[in-house]
Residue frames as qw, qx, qy, qz and C-alpha x, y, z in Angstrom:
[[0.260, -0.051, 0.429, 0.864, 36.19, -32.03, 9.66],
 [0.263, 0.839, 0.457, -0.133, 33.70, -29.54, 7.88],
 [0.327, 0.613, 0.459, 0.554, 33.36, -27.59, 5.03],
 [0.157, -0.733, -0.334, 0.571, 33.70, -23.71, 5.83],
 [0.176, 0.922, 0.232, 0.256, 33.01, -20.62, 3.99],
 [0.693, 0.260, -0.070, 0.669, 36.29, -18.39, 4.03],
 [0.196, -0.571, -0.399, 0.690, 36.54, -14.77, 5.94],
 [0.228, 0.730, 0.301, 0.570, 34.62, -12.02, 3.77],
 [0.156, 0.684, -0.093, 0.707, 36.64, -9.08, 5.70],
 [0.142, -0.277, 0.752, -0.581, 36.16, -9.11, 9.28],
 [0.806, -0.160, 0.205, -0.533, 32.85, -11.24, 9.11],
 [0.107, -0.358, 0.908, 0.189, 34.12, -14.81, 9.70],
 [0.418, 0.136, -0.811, -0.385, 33.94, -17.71, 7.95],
 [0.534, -0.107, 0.511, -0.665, 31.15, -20.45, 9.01],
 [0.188, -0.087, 0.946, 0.251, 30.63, -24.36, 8.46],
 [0.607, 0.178, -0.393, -0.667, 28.30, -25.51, 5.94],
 [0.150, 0.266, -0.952, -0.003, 27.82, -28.72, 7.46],
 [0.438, -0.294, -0.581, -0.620, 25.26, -31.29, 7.10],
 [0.229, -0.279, -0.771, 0.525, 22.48, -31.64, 9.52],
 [0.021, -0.765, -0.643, 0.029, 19.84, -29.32, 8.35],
 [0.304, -0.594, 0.099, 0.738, 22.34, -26.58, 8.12],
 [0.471, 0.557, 0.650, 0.215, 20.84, -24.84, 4.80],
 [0.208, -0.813, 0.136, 0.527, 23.32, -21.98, 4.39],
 [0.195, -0.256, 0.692, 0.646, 25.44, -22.84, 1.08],
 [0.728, 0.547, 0.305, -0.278, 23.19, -22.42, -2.07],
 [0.178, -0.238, 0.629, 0.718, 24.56, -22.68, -5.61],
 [0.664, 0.501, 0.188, -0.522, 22.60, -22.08, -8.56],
 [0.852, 0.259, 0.454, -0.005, 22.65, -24.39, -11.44],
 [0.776, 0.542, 0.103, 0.305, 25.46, -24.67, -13.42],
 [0.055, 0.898, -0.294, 0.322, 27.37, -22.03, -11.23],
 [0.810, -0.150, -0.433, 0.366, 30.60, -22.85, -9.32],
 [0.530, -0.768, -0.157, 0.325, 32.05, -21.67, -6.15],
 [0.245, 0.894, -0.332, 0.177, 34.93, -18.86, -6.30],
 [0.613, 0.408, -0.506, 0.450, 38.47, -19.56, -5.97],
 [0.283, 0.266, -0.531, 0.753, 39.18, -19.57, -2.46],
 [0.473, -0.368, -0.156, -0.785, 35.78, -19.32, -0.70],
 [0.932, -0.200, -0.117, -0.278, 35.57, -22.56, 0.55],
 [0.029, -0.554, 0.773, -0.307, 38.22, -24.48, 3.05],
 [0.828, -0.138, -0.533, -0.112, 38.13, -27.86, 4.15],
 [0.017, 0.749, -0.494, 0.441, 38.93, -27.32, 7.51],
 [0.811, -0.550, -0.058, -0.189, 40.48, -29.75, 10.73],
 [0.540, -0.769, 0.248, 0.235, 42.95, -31.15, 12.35],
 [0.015, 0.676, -0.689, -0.262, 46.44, -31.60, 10.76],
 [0.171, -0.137, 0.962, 0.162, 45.85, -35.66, 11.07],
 [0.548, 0.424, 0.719, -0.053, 42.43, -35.88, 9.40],
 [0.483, 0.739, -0.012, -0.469, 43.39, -33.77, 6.94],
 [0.159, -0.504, 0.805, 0.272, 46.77, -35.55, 6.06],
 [0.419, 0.237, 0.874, -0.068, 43.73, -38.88, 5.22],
 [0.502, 0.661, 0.300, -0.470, 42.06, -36.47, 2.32],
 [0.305, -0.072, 0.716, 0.624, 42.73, -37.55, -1.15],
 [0.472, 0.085, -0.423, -0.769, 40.32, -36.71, -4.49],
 [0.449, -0.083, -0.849, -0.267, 39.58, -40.23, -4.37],
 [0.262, -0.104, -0.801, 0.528, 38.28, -39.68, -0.99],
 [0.247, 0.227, 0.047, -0.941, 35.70, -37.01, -1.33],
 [0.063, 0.266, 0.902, 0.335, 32.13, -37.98, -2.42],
 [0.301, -0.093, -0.089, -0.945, 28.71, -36.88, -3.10],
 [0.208, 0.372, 0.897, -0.118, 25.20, -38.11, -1.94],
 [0.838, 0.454, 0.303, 0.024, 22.98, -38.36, -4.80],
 [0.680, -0.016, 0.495, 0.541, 25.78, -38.71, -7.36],
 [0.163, 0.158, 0.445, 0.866, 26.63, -36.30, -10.24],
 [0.199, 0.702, 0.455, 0.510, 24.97, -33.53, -9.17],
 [0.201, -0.948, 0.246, -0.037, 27.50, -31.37, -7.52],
 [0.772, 0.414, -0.233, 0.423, 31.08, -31.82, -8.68],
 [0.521, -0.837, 0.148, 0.081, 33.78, -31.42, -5.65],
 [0.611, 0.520, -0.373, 0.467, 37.46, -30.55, -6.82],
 [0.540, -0.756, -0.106, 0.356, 40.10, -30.45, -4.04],
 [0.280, 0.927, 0.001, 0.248, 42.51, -27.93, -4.12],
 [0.444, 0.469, -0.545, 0.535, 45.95, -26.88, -2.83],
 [0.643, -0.590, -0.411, 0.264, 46.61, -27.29, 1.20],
 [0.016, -0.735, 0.067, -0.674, 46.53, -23.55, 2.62],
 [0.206, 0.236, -0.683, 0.660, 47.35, -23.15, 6.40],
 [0.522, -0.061, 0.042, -0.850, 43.31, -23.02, 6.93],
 [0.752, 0.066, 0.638, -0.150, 43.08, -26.61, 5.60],
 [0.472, -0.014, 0.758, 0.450, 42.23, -27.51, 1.96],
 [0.388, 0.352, -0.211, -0.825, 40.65, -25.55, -0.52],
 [0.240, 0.311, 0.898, 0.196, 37.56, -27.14, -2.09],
 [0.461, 0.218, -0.261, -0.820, 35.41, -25.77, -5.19],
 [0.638, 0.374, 0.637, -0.216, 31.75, -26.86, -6.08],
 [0.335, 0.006, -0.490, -0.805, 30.32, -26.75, -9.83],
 [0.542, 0.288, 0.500, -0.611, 26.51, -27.46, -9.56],
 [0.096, 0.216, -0.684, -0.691, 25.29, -29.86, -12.12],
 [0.312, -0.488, -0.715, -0.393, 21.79, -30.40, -11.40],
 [0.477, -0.621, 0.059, -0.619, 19.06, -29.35, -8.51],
 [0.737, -0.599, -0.199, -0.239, 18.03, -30.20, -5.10],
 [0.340, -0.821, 0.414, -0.200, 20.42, -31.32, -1.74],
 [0.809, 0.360, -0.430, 0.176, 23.70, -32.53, -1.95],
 [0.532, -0.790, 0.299, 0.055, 25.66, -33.63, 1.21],
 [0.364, 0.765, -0.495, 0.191, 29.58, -33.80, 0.68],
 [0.850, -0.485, 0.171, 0.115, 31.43, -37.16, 2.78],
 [0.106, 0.699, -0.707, -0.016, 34.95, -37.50, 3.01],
 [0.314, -0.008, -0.922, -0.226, 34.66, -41.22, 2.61],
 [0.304, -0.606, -0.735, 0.029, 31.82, -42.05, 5.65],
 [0.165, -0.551, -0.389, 0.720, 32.12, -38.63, 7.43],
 [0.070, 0.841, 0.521, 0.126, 29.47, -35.90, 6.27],
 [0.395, -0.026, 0.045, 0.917, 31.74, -32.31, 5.61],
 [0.168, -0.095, 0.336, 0.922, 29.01, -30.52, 3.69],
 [0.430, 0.452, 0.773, 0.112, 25.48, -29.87, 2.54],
 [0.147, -0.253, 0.170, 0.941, 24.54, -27.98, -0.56],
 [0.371, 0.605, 0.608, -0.355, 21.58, -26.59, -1.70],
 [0.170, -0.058, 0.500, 0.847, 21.04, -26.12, -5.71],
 [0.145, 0.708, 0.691, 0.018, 18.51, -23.91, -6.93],
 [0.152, 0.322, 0.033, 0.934, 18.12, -20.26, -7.98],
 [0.194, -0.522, -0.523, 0.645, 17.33, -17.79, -5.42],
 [0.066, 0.699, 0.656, 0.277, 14.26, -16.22, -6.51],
 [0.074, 0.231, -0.241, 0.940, 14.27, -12.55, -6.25],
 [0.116, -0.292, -0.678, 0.664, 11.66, -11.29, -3.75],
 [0.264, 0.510, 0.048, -0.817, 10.16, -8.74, -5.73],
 [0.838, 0.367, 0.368, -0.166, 9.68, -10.92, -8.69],
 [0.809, 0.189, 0.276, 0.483, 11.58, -12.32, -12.06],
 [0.371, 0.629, -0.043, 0.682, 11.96, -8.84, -13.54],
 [0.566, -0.824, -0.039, 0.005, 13.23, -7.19, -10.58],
 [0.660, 0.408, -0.473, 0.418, 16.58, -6.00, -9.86],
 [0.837, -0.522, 0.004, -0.165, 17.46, -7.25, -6.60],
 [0.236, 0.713, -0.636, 0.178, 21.24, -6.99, -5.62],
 [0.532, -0.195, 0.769, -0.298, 20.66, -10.26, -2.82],
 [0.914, 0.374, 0.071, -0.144, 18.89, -12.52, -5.85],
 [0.466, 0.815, -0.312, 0.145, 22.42, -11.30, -7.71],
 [0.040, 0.704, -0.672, 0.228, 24.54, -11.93, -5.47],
 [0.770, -0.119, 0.600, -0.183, 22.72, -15.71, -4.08],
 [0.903, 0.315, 0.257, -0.139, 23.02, -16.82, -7.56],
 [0.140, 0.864, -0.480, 0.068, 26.77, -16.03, -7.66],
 [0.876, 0.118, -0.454, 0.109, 29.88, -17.88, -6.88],
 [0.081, 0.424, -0.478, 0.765, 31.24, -16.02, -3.85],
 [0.660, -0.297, -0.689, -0.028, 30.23, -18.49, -1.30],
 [0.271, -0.125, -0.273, 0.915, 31.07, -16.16, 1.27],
 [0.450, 0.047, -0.088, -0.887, 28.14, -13.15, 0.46],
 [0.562, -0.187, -0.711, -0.378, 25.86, -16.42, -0.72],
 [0.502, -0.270, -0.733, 0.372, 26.31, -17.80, 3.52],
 [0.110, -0.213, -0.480, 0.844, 26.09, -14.52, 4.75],
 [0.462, -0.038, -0.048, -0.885, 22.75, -13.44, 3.34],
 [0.623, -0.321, -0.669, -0.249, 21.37, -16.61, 4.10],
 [0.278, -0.379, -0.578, 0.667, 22.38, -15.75, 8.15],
 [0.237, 0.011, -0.022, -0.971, 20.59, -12.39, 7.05],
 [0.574, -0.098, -0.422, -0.695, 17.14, -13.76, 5.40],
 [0.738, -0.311, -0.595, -0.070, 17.36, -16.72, 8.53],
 [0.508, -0.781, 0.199, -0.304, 18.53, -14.94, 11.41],
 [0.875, -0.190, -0.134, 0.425, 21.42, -17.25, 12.15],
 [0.555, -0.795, 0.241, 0.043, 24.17, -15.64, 14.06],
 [0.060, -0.476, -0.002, 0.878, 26.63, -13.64, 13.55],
 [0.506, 0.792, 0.268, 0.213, 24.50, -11.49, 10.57],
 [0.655, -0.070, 0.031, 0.752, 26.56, -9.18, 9.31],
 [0.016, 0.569, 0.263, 0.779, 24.15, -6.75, 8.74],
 [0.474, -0.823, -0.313, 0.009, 22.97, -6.36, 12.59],
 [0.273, 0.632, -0.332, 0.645, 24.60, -3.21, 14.08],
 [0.626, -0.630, 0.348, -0.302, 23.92, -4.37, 17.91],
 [0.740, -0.354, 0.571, -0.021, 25.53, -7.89, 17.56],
 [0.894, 0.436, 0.104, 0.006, 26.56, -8.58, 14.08],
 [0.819, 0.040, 0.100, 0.564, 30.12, -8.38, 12.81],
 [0.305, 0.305, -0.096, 0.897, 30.80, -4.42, 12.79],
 [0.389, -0.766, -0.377, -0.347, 27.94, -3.97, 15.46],
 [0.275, 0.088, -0.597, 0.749, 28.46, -2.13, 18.94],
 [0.340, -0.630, -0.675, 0.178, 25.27, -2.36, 21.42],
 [0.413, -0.598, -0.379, 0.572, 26.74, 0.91, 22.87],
 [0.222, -0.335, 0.368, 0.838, 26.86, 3.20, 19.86],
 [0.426, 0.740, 0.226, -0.468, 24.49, 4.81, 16.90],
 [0.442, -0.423, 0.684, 0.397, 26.34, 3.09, 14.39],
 [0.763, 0.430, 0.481, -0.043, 23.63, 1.96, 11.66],
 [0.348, 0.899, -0.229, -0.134, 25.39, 4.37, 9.11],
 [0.111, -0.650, 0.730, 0.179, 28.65, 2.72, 9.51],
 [0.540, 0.091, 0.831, 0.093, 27.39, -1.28, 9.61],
 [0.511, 0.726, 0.171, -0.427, 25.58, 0.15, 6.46],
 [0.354, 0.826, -0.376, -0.226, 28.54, 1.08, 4.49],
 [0.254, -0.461, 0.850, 0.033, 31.04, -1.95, 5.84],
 [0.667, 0.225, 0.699, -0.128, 28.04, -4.70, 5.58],
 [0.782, 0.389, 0.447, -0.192, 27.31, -3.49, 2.41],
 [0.368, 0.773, -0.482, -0.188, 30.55, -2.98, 0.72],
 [0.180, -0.409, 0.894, 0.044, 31.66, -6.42, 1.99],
 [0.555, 0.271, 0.785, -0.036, 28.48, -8.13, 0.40],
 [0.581, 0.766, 0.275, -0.026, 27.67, -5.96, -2.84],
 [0.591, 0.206, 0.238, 0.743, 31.12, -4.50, -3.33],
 [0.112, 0.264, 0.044, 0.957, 29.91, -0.92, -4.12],
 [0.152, -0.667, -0.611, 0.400, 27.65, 1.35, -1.45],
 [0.012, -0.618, -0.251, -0.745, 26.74, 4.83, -2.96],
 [0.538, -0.484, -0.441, 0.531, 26.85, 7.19, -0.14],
 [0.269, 0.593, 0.399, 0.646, 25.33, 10.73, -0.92],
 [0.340, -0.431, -0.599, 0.583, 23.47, 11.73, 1.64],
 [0.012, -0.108, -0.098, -0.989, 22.06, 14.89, 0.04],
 [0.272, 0.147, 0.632, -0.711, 18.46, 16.16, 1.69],
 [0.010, -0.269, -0.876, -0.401, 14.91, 15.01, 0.13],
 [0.066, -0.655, -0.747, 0.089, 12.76, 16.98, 2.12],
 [0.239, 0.811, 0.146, 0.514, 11.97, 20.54, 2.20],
 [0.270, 0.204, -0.527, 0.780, 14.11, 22.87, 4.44],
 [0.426, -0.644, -0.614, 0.164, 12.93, 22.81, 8.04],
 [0.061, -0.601, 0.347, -0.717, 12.65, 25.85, 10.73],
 [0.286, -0.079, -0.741, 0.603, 12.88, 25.18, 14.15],
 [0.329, -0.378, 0.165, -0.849, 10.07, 26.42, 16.30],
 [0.359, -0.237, 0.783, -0.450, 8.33, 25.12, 19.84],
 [0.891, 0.104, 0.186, -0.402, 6.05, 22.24, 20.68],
 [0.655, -0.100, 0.734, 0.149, 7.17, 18.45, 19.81],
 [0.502, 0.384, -0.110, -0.767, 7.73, 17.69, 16.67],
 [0.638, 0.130, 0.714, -0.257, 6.20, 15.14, 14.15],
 [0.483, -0.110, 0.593, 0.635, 5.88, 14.06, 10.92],
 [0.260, 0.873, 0.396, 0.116, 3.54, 16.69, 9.62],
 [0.206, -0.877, 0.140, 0.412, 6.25, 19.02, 10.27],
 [0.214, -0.467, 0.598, 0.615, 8.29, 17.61, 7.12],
 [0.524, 0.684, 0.149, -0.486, 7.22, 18.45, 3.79],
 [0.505, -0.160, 0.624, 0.575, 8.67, 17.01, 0.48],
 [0.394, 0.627, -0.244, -0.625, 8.82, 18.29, -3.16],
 [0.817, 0.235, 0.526, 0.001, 7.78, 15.39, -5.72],
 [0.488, 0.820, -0.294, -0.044, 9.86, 16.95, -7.98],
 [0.265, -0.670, 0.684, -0.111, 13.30, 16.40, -5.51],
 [0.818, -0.072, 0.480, -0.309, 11.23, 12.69, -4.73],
 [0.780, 0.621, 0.042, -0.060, 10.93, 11.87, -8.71],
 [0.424, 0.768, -0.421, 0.233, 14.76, 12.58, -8.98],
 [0.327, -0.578, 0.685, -0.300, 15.96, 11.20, -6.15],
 [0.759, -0.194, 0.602, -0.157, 14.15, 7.82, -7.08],
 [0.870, 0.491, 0.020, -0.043, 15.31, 7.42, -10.68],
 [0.160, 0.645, -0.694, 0.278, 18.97, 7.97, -9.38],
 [0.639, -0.376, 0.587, -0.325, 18.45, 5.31, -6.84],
 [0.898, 0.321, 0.258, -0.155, 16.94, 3.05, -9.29],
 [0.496, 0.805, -0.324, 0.003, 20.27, 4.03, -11.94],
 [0.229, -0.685, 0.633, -0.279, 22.43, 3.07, -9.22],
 [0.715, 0.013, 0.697, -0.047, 20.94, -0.68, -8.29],
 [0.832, 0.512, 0.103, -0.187, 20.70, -0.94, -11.79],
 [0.396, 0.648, -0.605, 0.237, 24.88, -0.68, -12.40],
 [0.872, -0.153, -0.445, 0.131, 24.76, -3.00, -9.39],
 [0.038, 0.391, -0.369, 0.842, 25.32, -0.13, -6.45],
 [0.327, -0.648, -0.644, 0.242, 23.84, -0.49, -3.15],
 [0.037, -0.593, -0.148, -0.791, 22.07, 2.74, -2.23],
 [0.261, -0.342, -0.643, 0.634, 22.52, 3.93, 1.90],
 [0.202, -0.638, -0.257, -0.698, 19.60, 6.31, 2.72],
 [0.082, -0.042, 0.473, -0.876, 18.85, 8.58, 5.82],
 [0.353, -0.344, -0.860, -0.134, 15.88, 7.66, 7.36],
 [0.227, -0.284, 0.392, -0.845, 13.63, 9.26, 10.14],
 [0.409, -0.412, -0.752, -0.313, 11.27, 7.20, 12.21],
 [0.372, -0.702, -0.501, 0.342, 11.01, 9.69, 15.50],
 [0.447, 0.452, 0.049, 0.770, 11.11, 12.67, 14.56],
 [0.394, -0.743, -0.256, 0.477, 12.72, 15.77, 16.78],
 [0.009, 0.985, -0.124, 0.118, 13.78, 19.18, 16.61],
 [0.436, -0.763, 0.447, 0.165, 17.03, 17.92, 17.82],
 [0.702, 0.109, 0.586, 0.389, 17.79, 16.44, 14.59],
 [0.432, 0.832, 0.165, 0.305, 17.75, 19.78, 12.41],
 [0.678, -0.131, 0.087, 0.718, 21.02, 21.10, 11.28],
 [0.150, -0.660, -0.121, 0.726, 21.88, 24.35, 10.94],
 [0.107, 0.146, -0.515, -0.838, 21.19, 24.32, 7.04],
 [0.612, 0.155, 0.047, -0.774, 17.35, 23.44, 7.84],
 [0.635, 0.246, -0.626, -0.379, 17.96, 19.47, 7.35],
 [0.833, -0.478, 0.159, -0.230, 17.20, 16.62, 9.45],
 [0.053, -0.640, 0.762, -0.088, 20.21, 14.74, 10.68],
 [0.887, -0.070, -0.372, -0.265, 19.78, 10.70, 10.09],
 [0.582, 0.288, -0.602, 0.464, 22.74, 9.99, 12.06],
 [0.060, -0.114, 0.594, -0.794, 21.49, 11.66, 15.55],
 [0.321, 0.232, 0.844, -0.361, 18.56, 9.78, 18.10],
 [0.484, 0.467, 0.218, -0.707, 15.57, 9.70, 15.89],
 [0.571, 0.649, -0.290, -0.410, 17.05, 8.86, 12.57],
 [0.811, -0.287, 0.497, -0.110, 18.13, 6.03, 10.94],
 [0.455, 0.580, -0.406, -0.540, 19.83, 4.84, 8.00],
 [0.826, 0.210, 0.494, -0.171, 18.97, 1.75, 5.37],
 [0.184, -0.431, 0.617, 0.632, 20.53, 0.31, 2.45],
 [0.826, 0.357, 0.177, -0.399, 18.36, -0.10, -0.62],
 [0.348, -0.436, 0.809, 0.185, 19.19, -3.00, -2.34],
 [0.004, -0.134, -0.719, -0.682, 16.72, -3.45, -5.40],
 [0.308, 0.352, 0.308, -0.828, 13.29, -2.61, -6.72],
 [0.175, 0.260, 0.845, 0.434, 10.55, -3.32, -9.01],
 [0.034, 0.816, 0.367, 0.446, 8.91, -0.13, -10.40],
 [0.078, -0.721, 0.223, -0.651, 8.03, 2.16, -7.40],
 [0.870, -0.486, 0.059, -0.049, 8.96, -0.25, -4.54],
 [0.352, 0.724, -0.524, 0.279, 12.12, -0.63, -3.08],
 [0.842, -0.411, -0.319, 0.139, 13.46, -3.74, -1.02],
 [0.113, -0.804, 0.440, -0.384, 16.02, -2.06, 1.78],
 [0.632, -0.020, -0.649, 0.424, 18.24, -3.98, 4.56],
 [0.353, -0.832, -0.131, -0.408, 17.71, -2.75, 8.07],
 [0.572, 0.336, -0.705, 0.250, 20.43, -3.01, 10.48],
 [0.318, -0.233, 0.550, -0.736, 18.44, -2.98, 13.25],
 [0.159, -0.181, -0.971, 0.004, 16.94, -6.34, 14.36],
 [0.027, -0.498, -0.826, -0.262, 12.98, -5.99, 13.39],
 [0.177, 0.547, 0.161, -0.802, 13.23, -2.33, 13.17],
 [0.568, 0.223, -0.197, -0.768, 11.68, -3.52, 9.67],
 [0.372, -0.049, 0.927, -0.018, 10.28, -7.03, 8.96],
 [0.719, 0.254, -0.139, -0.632, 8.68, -9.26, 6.20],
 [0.837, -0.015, 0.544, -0.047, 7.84, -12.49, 4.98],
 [0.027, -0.581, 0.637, 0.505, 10.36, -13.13, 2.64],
 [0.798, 0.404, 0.219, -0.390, 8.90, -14.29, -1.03],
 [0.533, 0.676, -0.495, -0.121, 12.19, -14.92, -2.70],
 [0.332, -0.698, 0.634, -0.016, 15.05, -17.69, -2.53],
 [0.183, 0.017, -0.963, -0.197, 15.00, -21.11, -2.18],
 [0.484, -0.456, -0.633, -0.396, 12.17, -23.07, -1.11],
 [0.566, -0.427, -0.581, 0.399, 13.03, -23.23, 2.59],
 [0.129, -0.042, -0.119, 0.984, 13.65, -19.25, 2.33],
 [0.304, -0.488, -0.584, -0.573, 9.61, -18.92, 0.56],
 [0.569, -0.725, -0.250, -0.298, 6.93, -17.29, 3.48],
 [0.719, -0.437, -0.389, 0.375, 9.85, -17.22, 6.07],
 [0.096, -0.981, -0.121, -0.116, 9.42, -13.92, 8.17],
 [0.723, 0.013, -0.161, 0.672, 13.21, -11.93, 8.16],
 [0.403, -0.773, -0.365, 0.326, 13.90, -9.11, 10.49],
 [0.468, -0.491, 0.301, 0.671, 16.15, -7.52, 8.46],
 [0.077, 0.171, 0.567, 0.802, 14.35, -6.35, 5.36],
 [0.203, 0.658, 0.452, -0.566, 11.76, -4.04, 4.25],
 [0.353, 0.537, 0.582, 0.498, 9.64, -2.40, 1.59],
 [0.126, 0.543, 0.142, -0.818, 9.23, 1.56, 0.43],
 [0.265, 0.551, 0.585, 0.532, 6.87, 2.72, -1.53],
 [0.030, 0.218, 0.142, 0.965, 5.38, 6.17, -2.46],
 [0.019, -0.665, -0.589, 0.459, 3.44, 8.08, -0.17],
 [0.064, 0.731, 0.241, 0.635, 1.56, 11.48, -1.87],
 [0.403, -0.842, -0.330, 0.144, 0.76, 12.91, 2.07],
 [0.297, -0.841, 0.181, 0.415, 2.96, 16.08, 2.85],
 [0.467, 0.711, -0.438, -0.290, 4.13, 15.84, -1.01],
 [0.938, 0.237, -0.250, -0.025, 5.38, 12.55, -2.66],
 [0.175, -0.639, 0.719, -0.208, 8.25, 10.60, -0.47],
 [0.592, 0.226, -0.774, 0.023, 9.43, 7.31, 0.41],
 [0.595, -0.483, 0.417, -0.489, 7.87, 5.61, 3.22],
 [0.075, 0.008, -0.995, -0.062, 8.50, 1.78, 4.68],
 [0.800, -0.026, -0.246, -0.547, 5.14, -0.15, 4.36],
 [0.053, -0.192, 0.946, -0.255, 4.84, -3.33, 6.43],
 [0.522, -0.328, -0.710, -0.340, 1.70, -6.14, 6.77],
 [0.579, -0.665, -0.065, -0.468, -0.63, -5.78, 9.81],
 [0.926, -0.341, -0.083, -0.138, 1.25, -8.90, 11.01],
 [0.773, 0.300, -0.103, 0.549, 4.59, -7.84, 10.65],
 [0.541, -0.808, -0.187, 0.141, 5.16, -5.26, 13.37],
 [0.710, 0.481, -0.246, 0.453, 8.32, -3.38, 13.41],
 [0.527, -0.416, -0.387, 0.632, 10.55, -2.34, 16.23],
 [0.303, -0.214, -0.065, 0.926, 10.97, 1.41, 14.98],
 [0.242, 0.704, 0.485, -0.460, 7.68, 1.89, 13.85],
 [0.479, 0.849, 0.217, -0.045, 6.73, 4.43, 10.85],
 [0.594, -0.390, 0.481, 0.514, 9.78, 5.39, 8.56],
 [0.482, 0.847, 0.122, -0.188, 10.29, 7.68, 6.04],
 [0.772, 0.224, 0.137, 0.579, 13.41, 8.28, 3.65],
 [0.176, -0.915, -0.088, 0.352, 14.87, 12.07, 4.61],
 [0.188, -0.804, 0.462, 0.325, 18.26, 11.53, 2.42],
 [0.853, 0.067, 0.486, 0.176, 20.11, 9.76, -0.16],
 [0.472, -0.052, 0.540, 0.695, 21.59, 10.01, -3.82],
 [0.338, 0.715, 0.250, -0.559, 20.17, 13.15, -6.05],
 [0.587, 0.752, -0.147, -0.261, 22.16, 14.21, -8.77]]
């Protein structure tokens, strides 16, 4: 038997069981959502589960209620009443372990940070899957080559964008209107001196961004990190969706920095400063930072440490939410 984490839309569910498996947080004092959590096995070791059967190592400090038998297995809800790891035995057999603590935002305390928000929630479900995000465990739901709406064979980041992050924040803002200045075709390769921005557009484009995470909206942006001529549309805009371009979901910010998801495995990487402890200095392939660049007028670029390499290289913001 084990503890499992319920189906959040098409990304399935995934045991929490103990053994170094440090997926389930709860923050103090918060309990699990209705339905999130399944006890799951066969027919005859569940038939052997009673309240009286369920226990906790260390004692009182993580309260386990069982719940109604569902065709899945048995509903079971936490309430967190103190810190550190709890493992979960149906009398001698180990189901569960849970990690209490608040999940530190990345960007620091005042920061709004829609992944802090949503780890220190009760939707155990979003809580598991951004830990597979921030630890690489398999399936992520945010990887568009191998994650739960990915397809190896297909230019898809826009879509795992919108699915991943409407099944882990609920709301994805999805504008798409242009940030840079209007292009013209003409010969010779091109590069990113060819695209100019207006720090007016910039300035407006990032206090709408910011307006958004702040009502508790992920924000998808168009991206360019190779730029071509075969990415300008016929109204003089680059296309994020065709070879070259790319698109990211911001997902909070503190001031003029902005943490993003990437759904491309370590097309951005950092060493992640937020969570729990075990999350603290540990490098995740799937996030990044923009800040403001002045060069070719004032824009969003990603920023990365010397030692942190990304797969797609430089990376501006070309698109997103305006007015």
């Amino acid at each position: 038997m084990d503890v499992r984490t319920t189906d959040l839309g098409r990304h399935k569910g995934v045991a929490v069981v103990y053994g170094g498996n440090e997926l389930l947080t709860l923050a103090p004092g918060q309990s699990t959502a209705p339905g999130s959590l399944v006890l799951a096995g066969s027919a005859a070791e569940l038939s052997q589960v009673t309240p009286e059967s369920l226990r906790t190592e260390p004692a009182q400090v993580l309260q386990v209620t069982m719940g109604p038998r569902r065709h899945a297995g048995i509903e079971i809800s936490f309430r967190a009443l103190g810190h550190g790891t709890v493992i979960v035995y149906v009398k001698r057999d180990p189901v569960a372990s849970v990690t209490i603590g608040t999940h530190a935002s990345h960007l620091g305390a005042r920061a709004v940070d829609l992944i802090s928000k949503v780890s220190n929630g009760s939707d155990c479900r979003r809580i598991v899957a951004i830990q597979q995000i921030l630890q690489g465990r398999p399936p992520t739901i945010i990887d568009q080559l191998t994650g739960t709406y990915g397809n190896k064979d297909g230019l898809i980041c826009g879509t795992v964008v919108q699915r991943a992050g409407e099944a882990l924040f609920g709301r994805v803002d999805h504008s798409g209107q242009t940030y840079h200045k209007t292009l013209s075709r003409r010969g010779g390769t091109m590069s990113f001196d060819d695209i100019a921005y207006d720090p007016n557009v910039t300035r407006t484009a990032v206090a709408k961004i910011k307006a958004l995470l702040d009502r508790g909206t992920a924000v998808r942006l168009g991206a360019v990190y190779a730029p071509a001529w075969s990415m300008l549309g016929p109204n003089g805009a680059l296309q994020p969706e065709l070879s070259g371009g790319h698109t990211i979901l911001a997902v909070g910010y503190s001031r003029d920095r902005f943490l993003y998801l990437d759904p491309f495995p370590k097309g951005s990487r950092l060493k992640y400063d937020g969570g729990l402890p075990f999350n603290d200095g540990r490098t995740c392939d799937y996030l990044g930072i923009l800040e403001l660049r002045s060069q070719r007028g004032l824009h969003l670029e990603a920023v990365a440490d010397d030692d942190m390499k990304a797969q797609l290289g430089p990376m501006e913001v070309i698109s997103g939410p305006l007015h």
